[in-house]
Backbone as CSV, one residue per row, in Angstrom:
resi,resn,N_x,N_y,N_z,CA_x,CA_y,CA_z,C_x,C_y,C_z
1,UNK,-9.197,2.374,-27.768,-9.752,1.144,-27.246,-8.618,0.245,-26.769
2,UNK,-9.075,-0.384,-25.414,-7.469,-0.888,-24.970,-7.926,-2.616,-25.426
3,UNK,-6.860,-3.014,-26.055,-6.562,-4.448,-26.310,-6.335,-4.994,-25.369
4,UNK,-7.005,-6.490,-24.439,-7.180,-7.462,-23.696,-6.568,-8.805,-24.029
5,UNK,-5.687,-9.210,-23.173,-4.820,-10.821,-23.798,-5.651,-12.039,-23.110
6,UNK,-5.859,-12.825,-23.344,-6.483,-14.242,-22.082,-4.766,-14.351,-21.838
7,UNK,-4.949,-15.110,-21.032,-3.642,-15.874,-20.498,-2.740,-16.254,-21.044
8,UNK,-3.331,-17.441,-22.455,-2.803,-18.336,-23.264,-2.421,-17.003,-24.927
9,UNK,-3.166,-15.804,-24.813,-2.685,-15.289,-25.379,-1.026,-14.847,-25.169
10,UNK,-1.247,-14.290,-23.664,-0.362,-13.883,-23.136,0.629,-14.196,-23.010
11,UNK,0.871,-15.423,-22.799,2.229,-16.611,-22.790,2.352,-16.569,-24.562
12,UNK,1.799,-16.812,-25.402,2.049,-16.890,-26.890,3.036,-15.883,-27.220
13,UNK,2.534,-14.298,-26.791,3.210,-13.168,-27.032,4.606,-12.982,-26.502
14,UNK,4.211,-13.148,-24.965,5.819,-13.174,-24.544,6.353,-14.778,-24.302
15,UNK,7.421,-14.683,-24.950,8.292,-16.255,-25.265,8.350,-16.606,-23.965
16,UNK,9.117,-15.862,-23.411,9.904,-16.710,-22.024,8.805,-16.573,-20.781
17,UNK,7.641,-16.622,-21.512,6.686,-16.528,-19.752,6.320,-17.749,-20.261
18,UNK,6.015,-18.829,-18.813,5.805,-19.061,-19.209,4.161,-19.848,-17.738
19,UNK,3.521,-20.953,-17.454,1.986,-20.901,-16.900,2.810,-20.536,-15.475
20,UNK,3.964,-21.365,-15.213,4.457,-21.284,-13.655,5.249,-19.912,-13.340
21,UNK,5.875,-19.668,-14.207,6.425,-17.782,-13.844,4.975,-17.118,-13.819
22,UNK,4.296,-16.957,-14.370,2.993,-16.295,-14.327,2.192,-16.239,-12.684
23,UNK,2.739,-17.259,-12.502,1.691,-17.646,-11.159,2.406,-16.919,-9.645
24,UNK,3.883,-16.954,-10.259,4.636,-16.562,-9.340,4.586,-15.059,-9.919
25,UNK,4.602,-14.395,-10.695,4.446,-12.893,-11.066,2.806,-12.434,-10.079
26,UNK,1.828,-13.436,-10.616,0.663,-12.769,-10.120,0.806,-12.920,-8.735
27,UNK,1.317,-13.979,-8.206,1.330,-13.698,-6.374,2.128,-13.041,-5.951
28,UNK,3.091,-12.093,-6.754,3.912,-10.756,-6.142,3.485,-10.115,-6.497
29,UNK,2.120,-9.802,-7.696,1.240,-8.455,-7.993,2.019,-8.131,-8.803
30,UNK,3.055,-7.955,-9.548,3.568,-7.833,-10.474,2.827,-7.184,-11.586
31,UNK,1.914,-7.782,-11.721,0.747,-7.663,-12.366,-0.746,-7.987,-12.124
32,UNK,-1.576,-7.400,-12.330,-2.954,-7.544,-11.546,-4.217,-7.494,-12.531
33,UNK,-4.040,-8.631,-13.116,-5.217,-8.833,-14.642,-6.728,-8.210,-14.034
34,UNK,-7.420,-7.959,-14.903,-9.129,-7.642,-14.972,-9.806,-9.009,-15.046
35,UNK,-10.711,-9.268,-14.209,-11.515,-10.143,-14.541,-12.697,-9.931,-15.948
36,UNK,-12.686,-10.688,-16.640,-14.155,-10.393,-17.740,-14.383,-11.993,-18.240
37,UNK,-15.524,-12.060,-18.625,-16.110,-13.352,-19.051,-15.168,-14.244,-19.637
38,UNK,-14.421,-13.685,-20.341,-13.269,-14.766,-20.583,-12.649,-15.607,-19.485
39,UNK,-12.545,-14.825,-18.466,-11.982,-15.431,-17.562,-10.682,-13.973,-17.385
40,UNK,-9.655,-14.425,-16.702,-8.831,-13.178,-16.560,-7.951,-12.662,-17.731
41,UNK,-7.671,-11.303,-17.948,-7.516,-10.894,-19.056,-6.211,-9.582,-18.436
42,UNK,-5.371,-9.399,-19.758,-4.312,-8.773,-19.385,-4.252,-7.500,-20.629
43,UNK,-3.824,-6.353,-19.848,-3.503,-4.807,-20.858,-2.310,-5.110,-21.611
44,UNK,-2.322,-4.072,-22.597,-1.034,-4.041,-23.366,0.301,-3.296,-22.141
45,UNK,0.094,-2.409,-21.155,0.849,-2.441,-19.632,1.174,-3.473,-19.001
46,UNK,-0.045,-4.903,-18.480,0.930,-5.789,-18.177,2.041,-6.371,-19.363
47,UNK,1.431,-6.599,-20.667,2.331,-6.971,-21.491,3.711,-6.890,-21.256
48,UNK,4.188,-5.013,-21.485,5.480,-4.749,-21.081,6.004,-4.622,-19.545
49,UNK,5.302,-4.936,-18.536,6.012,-5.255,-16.862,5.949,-6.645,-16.885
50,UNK,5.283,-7.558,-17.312,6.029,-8.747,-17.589,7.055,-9.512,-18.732
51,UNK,7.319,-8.397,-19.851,8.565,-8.765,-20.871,9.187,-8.376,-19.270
52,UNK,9.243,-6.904,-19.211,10.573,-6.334,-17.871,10.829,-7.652,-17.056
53,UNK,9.928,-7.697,-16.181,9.962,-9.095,-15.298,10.719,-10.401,-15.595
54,UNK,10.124,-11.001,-17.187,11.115,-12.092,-17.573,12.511,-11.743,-17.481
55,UNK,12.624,-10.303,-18.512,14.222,-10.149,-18.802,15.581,-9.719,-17.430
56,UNK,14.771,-9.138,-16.457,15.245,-9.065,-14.874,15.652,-10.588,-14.177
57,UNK,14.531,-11.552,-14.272,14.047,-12.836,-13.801,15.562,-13.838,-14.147
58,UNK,15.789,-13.387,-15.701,16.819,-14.382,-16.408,18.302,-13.647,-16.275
59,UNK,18.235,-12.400,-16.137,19.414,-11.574,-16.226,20.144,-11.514,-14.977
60,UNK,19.393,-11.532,-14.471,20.298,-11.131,-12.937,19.035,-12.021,-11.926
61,UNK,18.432,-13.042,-12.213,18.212,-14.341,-11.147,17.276,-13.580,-9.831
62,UNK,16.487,-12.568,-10.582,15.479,-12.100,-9.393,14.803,-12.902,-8.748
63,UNK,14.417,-13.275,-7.836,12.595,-13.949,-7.213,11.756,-12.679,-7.686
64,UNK,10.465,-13.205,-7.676,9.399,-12.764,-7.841,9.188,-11.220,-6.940
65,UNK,9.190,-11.240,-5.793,9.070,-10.674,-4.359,10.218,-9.322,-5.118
66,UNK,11.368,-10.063,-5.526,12.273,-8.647,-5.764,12.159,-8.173,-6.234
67,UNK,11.601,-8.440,-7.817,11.079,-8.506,-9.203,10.107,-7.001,-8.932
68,UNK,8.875,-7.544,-8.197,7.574,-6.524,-8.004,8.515,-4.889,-7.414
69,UNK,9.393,-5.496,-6.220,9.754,-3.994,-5.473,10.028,-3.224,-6.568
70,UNK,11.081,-3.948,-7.563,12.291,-3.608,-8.906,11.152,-2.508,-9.737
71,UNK,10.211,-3.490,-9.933,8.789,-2.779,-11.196,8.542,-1.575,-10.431
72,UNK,8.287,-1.757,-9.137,7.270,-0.321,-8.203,8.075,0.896,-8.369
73,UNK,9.659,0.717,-8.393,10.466,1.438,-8.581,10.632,2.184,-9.795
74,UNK,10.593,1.590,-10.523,10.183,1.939,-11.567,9.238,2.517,-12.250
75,UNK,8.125,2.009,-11.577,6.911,2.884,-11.572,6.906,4.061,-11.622
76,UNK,6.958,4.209,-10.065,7.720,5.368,-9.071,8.283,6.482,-9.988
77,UNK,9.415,5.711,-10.131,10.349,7.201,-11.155,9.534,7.797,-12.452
78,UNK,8.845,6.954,-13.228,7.772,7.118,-14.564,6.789,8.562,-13.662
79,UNK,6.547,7.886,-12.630,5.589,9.074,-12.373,6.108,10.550,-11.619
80,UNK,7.417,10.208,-11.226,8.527,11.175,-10.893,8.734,12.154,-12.126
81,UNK,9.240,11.540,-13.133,9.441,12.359,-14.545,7.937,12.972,-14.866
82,UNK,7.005,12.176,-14.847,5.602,12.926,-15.541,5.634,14.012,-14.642
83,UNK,5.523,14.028,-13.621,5.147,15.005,-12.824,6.123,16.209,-12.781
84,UNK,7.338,16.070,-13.092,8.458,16.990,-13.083,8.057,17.746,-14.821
85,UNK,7.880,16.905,-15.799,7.616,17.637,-17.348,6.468,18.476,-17.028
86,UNK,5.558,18.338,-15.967,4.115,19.295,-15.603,4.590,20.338,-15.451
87,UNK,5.668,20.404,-13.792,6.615,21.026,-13.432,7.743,22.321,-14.363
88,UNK,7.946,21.496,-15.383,8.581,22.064,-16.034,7.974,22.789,-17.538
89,UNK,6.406,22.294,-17.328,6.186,22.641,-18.934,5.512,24.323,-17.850
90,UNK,4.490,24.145,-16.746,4.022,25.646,-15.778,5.404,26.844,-15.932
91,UNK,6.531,25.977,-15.550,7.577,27.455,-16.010,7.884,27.982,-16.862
92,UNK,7.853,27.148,-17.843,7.833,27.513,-19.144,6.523,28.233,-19.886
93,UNK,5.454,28.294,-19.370,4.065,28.810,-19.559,4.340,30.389,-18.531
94,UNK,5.039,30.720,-17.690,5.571,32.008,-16.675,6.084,32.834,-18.173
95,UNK,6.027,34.269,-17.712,7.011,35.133,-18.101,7.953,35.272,-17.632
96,UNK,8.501,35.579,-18.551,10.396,35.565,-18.472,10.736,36.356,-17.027
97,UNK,10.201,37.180,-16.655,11.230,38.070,-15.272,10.232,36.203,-14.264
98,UNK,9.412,35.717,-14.040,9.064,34.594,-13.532,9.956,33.566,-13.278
99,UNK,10.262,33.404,-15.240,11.171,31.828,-15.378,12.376,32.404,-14.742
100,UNK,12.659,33.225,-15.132,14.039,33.752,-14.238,14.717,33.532,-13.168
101,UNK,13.211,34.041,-12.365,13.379,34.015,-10.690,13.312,32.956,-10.147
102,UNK,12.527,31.771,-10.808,12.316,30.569,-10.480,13.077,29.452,-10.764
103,UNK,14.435,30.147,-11.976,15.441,28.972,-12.376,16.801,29.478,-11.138
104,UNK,16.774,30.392,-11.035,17.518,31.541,-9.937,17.708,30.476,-8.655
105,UNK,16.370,30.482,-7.885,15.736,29.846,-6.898,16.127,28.197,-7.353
106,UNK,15.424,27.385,-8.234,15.887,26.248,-7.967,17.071,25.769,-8.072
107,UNK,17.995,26.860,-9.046,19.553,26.566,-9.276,20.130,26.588,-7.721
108,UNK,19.570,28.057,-7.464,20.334,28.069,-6.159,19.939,26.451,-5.043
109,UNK,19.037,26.436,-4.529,18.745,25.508,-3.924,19.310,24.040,-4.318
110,UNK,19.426,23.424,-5.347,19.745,22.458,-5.841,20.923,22.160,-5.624
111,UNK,22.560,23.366,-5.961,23.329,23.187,-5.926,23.956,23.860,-4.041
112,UNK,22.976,24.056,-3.415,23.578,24.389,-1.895,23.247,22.921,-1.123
113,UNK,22.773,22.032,-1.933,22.439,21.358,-0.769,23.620,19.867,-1.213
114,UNK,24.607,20.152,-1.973,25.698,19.520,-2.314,26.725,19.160,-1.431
């Protein structure tokens, strides 16, 4: 069951957010709350892309705008790795004369294009 923050939860949890960074996070999409009767409501996912966001924000003086590209990137690679452990768990599910031919092949390829 996924846990839902209101707003004022949300700022409670993370210290350094605070109503006006929020406003500027949500108009770079940064994060993109659910509407529900409460009014708008946030995942335990935005939770941690807006800790990221603050600690980027204060560390190295992002805007908002840079902030979001920074997160997508990040994204990005999360789903780069998932998709590569898929990648890598199918060869490992091959028989051996398979994994062979196929570590053969990507070794080779990997290191010719150096």
């Amino acid at each position: 069951m996924t846990r839902y923050l209101t707003e004022d939860e949300l700022i409670t949890t993370i210290t350094r957010l605070t109503s006006d960074r929020l406003s500027e996070y949500l108009a770079a999409e940064i994060v993109i709350p659910q509407q529900s009767e409460q009014g708008l409501v946030y995942q335990t996912l935005d939770v941690a892309r807006l800790e990221l966001a603050c600690e980027l924000h204060e560390q190295y003086d992002m805007e908002a705008d840079a902030l979001s590209m920074m997160i997508s990137l990040i994204d990005q690679m999360h789903c780069l790795r998932a998709e590569l452990r898929e990648v890598l768990n199918a060869v490992e599910a091959q028989p051996e004369p398979v994994r062979e031919t196929l570590i053969k092949v990507i070794g080779t390829a990997r290191f010719s294009r150096s």
